[in-house]
C-alpha positions as CSV (number, residue, x, y, z in Angstrom):
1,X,-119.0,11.0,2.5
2,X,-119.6,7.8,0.0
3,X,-117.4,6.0,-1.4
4,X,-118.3,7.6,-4.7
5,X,-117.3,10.9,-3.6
6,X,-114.3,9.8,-2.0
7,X,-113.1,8.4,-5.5
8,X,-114.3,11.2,-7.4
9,X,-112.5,13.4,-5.0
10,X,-109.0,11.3,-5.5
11,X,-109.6,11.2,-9.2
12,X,-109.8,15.4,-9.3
13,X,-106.6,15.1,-7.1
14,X,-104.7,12.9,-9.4
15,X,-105.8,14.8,-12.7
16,X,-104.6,18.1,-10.8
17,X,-101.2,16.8,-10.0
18,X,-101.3,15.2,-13.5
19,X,-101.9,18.2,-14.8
20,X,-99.2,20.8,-12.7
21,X,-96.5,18.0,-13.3
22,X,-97.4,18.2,-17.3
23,X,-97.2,21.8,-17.4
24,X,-94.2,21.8,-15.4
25,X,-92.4,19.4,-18.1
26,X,-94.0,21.7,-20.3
27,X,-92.0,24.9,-19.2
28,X,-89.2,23.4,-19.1
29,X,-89.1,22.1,-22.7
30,X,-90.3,25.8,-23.1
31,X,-87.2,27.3,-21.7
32,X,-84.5,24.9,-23.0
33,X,-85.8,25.9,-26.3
34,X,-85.6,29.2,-26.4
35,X,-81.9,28.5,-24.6
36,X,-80.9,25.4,-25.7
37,X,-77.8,23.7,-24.5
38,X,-75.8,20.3,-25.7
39,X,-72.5,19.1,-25.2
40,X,-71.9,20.5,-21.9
41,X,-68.8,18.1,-21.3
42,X,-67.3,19.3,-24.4
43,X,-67.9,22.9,-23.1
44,X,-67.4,22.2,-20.1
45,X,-63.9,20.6,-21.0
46,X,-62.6,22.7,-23.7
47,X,-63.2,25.8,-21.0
48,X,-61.3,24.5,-19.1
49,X,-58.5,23.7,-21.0
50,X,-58.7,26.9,-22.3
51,X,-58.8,29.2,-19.6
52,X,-62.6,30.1,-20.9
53,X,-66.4,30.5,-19.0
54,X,-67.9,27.8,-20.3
55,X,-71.5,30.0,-20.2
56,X,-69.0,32.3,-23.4
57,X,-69.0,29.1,-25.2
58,X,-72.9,28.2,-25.1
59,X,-73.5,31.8,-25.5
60,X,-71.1,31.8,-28.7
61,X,-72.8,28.4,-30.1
62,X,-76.4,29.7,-28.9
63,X,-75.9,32.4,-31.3
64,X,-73.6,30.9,-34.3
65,X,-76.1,28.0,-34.5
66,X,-78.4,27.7,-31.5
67,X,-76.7,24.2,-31.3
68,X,-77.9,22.9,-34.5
69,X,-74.4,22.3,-36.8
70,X,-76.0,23.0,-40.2
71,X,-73.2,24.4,-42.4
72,X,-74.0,28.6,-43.0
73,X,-74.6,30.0,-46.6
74,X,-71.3,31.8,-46.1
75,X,-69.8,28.2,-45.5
76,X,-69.3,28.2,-41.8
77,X,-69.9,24.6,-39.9
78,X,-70.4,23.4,-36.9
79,X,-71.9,24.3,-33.5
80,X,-69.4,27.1,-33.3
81,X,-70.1,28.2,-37.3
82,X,-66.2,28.5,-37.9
83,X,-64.9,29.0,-41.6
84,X,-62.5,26.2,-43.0
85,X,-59.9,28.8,-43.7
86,X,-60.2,30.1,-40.4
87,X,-59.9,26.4,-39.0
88,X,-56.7,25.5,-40.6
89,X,-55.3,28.6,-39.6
90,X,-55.9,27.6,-36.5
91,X,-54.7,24.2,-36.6
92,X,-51.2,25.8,-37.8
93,X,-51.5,28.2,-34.8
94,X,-51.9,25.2,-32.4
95,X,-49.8,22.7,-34.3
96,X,-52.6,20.8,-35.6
97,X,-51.4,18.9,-38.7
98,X,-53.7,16.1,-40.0
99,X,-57.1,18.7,-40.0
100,X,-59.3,18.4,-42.7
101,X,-62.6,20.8,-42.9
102,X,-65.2,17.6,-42.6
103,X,-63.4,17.3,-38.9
104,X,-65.4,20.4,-38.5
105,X,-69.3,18.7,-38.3
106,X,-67.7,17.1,-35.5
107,X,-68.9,18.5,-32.0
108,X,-65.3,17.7,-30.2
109,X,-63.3,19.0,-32.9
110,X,-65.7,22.2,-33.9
111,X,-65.9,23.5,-30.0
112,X,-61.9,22.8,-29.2
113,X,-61.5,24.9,-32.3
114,X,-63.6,27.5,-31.6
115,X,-62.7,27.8,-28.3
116,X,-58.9,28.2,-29.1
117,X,-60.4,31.1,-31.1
118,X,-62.2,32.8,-28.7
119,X,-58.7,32.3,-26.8
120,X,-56.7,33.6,-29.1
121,X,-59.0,36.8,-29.2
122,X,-59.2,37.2,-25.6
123,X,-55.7,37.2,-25.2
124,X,-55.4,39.8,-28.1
125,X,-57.6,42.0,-26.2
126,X,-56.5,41.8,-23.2
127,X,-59.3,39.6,-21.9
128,X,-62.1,42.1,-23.0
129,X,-64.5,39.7,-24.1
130,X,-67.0,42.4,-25.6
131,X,-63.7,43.2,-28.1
132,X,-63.4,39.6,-28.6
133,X,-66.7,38.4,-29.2
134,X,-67.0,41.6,-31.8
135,X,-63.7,40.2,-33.5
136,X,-65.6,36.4,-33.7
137,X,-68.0,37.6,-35.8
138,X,-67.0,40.7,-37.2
139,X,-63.4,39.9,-37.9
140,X,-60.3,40.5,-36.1
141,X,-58.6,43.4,-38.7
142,X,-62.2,44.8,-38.3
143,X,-62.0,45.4,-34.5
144,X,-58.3,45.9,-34.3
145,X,-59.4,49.1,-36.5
146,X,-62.6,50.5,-34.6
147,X,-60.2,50.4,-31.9
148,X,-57.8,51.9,-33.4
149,X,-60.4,54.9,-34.4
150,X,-61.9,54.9,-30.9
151,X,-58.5,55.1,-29.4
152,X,-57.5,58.1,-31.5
153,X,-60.7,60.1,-31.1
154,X,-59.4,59.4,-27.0
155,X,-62.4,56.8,-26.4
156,X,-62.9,53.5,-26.0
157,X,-64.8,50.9,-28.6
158,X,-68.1,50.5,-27.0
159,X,-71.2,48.3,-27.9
160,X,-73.0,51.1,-29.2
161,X,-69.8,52.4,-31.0
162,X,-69.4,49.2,-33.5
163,X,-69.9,50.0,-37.0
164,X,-71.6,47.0,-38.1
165,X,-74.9,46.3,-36.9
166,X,-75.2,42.9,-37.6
167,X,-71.9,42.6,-35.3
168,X,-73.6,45.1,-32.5
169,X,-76.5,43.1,-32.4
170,X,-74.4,39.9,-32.3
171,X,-72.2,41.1,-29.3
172,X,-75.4,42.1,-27.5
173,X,-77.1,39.0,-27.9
174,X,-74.0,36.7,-27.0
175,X,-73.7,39.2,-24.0
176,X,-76.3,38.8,-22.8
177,X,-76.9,34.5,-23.6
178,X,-74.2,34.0,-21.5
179,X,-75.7,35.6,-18.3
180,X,-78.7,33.7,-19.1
181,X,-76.4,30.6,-19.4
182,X,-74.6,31.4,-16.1
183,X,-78.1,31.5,-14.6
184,X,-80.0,28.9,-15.7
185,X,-77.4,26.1,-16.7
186,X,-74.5,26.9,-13.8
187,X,-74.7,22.8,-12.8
188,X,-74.4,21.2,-16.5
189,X,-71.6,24.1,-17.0
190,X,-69.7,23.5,-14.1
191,X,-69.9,26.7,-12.8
């Protein structure tokens, strides 16, 4: 073989590898797109404090914001969309006294709140997180009612049982982003 054809030969070679290590990158920045994730040590640290899976709390933020904090048209902020007068309820529940709503664009702040939330409903429902995440978006005296009506028609509330079907489809889709979580970002969640 000539030297020509050896260098051609390496040239192909180094354009393949070129090319399956771009399209690799490629797939990646594919996938973390359509799941993003950020602020895994807040996550990561406010589960823990919390008692929480840190793959509820991405799932939660995937779908309140898909981790971009831009404030809702119903005037929810942050990763974890949470309404000013449902944050300083929650800052008397906790004991917080010098919150202010701006505190809210703040990642640290928005994620400790909303995870003391998700808390909150948990323990409400006795850990049921499909009853919980339903109560996140569709409101607490909401679910505590469908139960209530489920309850005395001698069912349980399921999925398919939720009035709302903006909260159905919001309960299915946090569902099931935090198995995707759980699979795909177990290291940067700790789990």
């Amino acid at each position: 073989m000539t030297q020509r054809a050896l260098g051609t030969l390496a040239a192909i070679a180094v354009v393949l590898i070129c090319g399956v290590v771009v399209v690799g990158v490629l797939q990646q920045a594919e996938r973390n797109a359509a799941l993003p994730l950020s602020d895994s040590s807040i996550i990561r640290e406010q589960a823990a404090a919390k008692g929480l899976d840190p793959a509820l709390i991405a799932a939660v933020i995937y779908a309140e914001s898909k981790f971009e904090p831009r404030p809702s048209s119903a005037g929810a902020q942050g990763l974890m969309q949470i309404l000013p007068a449902t944050a300083y309820y929650l800052a008397h529940l906790s004991g917080g006294r010098a919150f202010t709503a701006s505190d809210l664009a703040t990642p640290q702040i928005n994620v400790a709140y909303g995870s003391y939330y998700l808390r909150y409903l948990l323990d409400h429902y006795g850990g049921d997180e499909m009853l919980a995440v339903a109560a996140y978006n569709g409101g607490l005296a909401n679910v505590d009612r469908w139960v209530a009506e489920a309850n005395g028609s001698g069912r349980e509330l399921t999925i398919d049982a939720i009035p709302f079907p903006e909260t159905r489809e919001y309960v299915q889709r946090v569902l099931s982003a935090q198995r995707q979580y759980r699979a795909r970002y177990a290291a940067e969640l700790g789990l």
